[in-house]
FIKOLTOR-531414 format. One record per residue (C-alpha): residue number from 0; x, y, z. Coordinates in steps of 0.02 Angstrom, whole numbers, padded with zeros to 5 digits, always signed. Layout:
N
+-----+--------+--------+--------+
!  nr !   east !  north !     up !
+-----+--------+--------+--------+
! NUM !      X !      Y !      Z !
...
+-----+--------+--------+--------+
***
This chain:
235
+-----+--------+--------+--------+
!  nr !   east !  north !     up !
+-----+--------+--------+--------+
!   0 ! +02273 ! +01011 ! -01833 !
!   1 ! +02268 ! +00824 ! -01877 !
!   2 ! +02320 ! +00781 ! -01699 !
!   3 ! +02203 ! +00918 ! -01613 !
!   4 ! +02073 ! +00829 ! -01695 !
!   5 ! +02140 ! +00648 ! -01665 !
!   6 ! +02143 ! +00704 ! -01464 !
!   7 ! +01969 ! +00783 ! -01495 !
!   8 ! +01895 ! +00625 ! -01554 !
!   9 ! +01975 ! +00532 ! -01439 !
!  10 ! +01901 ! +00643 ! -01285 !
!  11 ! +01721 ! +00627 ! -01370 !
!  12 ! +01761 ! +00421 ! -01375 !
!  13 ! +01809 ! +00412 ! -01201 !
!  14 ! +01650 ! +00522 ! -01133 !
!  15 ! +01536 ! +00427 ! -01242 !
!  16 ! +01601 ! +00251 ! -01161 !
!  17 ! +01604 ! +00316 ! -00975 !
!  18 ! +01421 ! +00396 ! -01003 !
!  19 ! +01392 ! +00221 ! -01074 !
!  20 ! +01455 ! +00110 ! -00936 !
!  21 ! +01380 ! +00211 ! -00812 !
!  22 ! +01219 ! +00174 ! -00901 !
!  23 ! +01236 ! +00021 ! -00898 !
!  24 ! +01304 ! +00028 ! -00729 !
!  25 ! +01134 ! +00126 ! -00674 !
!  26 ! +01018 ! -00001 ! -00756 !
!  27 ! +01094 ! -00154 ! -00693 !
!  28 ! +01098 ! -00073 ! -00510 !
!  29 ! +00911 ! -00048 ! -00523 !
!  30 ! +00874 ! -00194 ! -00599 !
!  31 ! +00826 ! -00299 ! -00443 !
!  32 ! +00675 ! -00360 ! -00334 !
!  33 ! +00612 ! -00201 ! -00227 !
!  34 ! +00465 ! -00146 ! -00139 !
!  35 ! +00352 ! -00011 ! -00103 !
!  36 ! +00229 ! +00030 ! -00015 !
!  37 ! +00095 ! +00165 ! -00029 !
!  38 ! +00059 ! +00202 ! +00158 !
!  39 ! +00193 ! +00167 ! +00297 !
!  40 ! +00107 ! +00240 ! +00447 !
!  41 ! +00129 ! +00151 ! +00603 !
!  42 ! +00005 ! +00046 ! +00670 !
!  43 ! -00104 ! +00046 ! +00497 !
!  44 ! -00133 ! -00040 ! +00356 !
!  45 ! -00038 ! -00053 ! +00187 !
!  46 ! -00031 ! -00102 ! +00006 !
!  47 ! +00167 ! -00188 ! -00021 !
!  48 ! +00197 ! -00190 ! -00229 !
!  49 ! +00337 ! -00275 ! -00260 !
!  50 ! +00422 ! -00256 ! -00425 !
!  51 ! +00499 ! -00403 ! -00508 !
!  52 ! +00607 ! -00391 ! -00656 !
!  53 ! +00686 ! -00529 ! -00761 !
!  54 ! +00856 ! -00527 ! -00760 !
!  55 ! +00887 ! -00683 ! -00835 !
!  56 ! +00945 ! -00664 ! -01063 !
!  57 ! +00892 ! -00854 ! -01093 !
!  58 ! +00758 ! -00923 ! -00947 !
!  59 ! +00599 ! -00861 ! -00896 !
!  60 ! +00561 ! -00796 ! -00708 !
!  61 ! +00405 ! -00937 ! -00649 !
!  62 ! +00396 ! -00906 ! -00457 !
!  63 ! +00420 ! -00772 ! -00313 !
!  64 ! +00451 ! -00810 ! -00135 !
!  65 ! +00435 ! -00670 ! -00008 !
!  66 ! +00476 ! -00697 ! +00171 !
!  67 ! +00366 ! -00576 ! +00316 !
!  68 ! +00434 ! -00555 ! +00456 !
!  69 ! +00434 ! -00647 ! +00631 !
!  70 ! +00488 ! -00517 ! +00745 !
!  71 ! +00354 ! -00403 ! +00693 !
!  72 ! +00207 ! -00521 ! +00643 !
!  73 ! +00085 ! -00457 ! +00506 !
!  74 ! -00089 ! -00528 ! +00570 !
!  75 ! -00179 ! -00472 ! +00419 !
!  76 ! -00112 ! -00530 ! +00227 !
!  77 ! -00218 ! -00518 ! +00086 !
!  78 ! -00183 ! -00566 ! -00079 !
!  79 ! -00210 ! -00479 ! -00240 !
!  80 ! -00256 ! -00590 ! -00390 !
!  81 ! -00137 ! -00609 ! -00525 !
!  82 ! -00168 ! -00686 ! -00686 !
!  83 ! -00089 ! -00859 ! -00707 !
!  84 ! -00026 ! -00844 ! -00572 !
!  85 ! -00059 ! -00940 ! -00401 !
!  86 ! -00032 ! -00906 ! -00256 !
!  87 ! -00011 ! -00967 ! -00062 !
!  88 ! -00013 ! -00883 ! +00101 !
!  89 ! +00084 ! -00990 ! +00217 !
!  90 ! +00034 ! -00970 ! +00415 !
!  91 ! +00169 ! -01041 ! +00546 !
!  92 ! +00250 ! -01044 ! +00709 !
!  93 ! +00332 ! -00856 ! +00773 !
!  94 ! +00516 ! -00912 ! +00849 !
!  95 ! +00443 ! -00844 ! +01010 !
!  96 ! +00265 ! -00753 ! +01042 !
!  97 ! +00263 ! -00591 ! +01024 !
!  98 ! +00111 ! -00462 ! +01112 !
!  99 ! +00028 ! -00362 ! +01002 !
! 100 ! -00123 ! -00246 ! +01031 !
! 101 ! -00130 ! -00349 ! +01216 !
! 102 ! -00150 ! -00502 ! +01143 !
! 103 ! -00009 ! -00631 ! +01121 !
! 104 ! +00019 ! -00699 ! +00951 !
! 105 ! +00098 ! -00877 ! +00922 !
! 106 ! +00070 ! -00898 ! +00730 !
! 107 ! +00091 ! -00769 ! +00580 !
! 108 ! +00099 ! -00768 ! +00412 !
! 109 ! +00279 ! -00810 ! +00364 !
! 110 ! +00297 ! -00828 ! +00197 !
! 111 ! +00180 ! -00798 ! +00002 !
! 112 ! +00221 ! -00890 ! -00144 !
! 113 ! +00155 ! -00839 ! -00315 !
! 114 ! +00176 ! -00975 ! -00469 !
! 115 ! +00162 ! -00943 ! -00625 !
! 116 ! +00083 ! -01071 ! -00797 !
! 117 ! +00182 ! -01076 ! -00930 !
! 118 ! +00081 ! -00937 ! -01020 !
! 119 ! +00125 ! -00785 ! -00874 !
! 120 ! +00311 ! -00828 ! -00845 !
! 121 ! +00424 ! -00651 ! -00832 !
! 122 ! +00525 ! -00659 ! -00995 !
! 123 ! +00685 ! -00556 ! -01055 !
! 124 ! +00670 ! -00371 ! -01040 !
! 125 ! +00484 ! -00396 ! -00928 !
! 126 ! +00428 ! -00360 ! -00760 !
! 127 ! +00298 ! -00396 ! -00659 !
! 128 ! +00210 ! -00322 ! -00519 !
! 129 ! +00163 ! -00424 ! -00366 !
! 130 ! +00033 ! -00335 ! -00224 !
! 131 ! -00016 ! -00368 ! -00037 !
! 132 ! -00101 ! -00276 ! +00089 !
! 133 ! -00023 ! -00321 ! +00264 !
! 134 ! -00040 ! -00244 ! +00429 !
! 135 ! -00056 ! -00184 ! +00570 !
! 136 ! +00134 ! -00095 ! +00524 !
! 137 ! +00250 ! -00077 ! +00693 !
! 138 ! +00313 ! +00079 ! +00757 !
! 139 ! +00356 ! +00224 ! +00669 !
! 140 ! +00556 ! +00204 ! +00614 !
! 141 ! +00558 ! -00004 ! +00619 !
! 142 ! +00635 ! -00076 ! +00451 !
! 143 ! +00530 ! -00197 ! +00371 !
! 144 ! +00647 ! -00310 ! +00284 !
! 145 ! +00551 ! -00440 ! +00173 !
! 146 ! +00676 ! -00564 ! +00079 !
! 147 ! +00628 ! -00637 ! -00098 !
! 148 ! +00670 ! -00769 ! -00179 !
! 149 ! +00671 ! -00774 ! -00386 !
! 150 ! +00649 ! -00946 ! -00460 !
! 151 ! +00717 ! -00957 ! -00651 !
! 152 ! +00635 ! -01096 ! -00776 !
! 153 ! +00823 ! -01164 ! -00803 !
! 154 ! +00817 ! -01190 ! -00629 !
! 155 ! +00927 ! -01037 ! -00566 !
! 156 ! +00895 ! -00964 ! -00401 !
! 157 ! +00903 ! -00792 ! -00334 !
! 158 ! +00898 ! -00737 ! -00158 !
! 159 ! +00849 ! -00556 ! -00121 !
! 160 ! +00902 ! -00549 ! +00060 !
! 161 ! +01061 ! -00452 ! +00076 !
! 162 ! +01036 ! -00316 ! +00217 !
! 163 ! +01072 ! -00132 ! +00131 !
! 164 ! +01183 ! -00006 ! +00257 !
! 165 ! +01150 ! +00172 ! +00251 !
! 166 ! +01300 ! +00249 ! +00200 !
! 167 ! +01387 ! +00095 ! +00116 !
! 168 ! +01390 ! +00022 ! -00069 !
! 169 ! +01201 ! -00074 ! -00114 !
! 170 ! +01262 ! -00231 ! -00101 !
! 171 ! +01203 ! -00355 ! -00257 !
! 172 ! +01051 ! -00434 ! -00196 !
! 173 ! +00985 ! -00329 ! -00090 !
! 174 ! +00816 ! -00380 ! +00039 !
! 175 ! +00673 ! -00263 ! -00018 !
! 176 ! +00646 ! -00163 ! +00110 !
! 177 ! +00562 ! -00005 ! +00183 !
! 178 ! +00540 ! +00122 ! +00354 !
! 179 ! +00381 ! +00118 ! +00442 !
! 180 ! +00321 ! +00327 ! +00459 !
! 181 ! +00245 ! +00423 ! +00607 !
! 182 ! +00078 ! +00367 ! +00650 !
! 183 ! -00078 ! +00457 ! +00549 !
! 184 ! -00217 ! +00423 ! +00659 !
! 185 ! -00322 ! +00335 ! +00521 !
! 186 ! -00296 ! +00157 ! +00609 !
! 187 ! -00346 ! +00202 ! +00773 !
! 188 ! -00447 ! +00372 ! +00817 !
! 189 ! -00615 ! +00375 ! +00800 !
! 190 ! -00704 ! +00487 ! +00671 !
! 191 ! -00762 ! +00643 ! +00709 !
! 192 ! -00935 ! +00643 ! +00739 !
! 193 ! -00981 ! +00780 ! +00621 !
! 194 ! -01161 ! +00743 ! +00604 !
! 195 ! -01219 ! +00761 ! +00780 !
! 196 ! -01258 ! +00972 ! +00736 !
! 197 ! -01333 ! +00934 ! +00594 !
! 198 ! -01469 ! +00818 ! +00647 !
! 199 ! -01480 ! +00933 ! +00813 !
! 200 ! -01523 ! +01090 ! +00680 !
! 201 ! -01660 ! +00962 ! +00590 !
! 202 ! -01746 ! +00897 ! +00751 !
! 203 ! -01756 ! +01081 ! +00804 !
! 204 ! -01826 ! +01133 ! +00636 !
! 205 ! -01945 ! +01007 ! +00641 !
! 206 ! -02002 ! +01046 ! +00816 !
! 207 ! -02044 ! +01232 ! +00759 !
! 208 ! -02099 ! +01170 ! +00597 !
! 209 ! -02228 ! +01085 ! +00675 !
! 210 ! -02258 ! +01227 ! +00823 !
! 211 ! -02300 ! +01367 ! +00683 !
! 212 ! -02406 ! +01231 ! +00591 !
! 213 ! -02489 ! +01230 ! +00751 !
! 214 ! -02516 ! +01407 ! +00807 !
! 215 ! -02564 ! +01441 ! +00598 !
! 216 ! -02680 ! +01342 ! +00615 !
! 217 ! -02748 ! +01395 ! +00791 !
! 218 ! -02751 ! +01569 ! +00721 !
! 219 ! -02845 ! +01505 ! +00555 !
! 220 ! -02983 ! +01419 ! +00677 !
! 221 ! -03033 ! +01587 ! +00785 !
! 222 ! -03025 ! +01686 ! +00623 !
! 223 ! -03168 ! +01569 ! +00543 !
! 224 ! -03239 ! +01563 ! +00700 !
! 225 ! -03265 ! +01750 ! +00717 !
! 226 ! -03340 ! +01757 ! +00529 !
! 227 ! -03464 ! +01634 ! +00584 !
! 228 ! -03517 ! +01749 ! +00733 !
! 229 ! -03534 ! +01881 ! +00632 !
! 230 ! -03649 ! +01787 ! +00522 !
! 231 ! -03742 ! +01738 ! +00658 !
! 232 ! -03779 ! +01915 ! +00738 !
! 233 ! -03815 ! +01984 ! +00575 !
! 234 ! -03972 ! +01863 ! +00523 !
+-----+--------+--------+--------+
***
């Protein structure tokens, strides 16, 4: 009985450390620099939040570095405002010019940096959320790979730009990263012009508005005109 119990325990120890370490395993996998997006439709517009976490147990997390990319320029960056923190949009050179929408394009935005005072710095167990809104996105099924870089206050370094293979292991710093979608149409068609039978319906109801005011009124006049003849023949 004793050594049922011993091997019992001992099956309940070894569970409870594997559940453990693959805890741990899980949080320190998801514990990096990542992005997402809340519309990836080709050829439109979208918000990028990028999630930041501190990984660091004894220095604070002060700036945030990510790199857009060259080969498929974003020609529209705006920046959300974050408190205490400031922040940079940083236009240069493409590598080569690239066509888009007909018109060739030798300068992008390549890079936004975001520093933070001494009062907003990412300490232990914090995150913070970074936001853009970028477009116009590139074809439906292009990879938008946008490389971060994590500055520590003790001076560490940490470059999110490892490319992630479908299929393979998530290697440990990997470039946040995400699929552009089918096109929705938003971006590009027209409206619907949905107000055209509506007005048509008032115009028309004014037009007889205004006719039956008319004849009501034409009717109204011989009616007082025959009283008044009446009158007349009768004195």
């Amino acid at each position: 009985m004793k050594t049922s119990h011993r091997r019992t325990l001992k099956t309940i120890t070894t569970g409870a450390l594997a559940a453990a370490m693959l805890a741990m395993g899980a949080a320190a996998a998801s514990a990096h620099v990542n992005v997402d997006p809340d519309d990836p439709a080709a050829n439109g517009y979208t918000h990028l939040t990028f999630n930041v976490p501190n990984e660091s147990p004894t220095a604070k997390t002060s700036k945030l570095v990510v790199s857009l990319p060259a080969d498929t320029p974003f020609t529209s960056v705006s920046v959300k405002p974050l408190d205490g923190w400031t922040v940079q949009v940083i236009t240069t050179a493409l590598p080569k010019p690239v066509t888009l929408d007909g018109t060739t394009v030798t300068k992008a935005p390549s890079s936004v940096v975001w520093t933070a005072d001494a009062a907003h710095e990412i300490g232990q167990n914090e995150y913070q959320t970074f936001s853009l809104s970028v477009g116009k996105l590139p074809a439906a099924g292009t990879t938008i790979t946008l490389p971060a870089t994590q500055t520590y206050t003790d001076g560490t370094v940490v470059n999110w730009n490892e490319k992630t293979v479908e299929g393979q292991t998530e290697p440990d710093h990997p470039a946040p990263s995400f699929v552009t979608t089918a096109e929705d149409g938003t971006a590009t068609t027209p409206p619907v012009a949905v107000s055209t039978p509506d007005n048509s319906t008032g115009v028309w109801g004014m037009v007889f508005g205004g006719a039956g005011l008319l004849l009501g009124g034409t009717a109204l006049g011989l009616v007082l005109a025959g009283r008044r003849k009446s009158a007349a023949l009768q004195q």
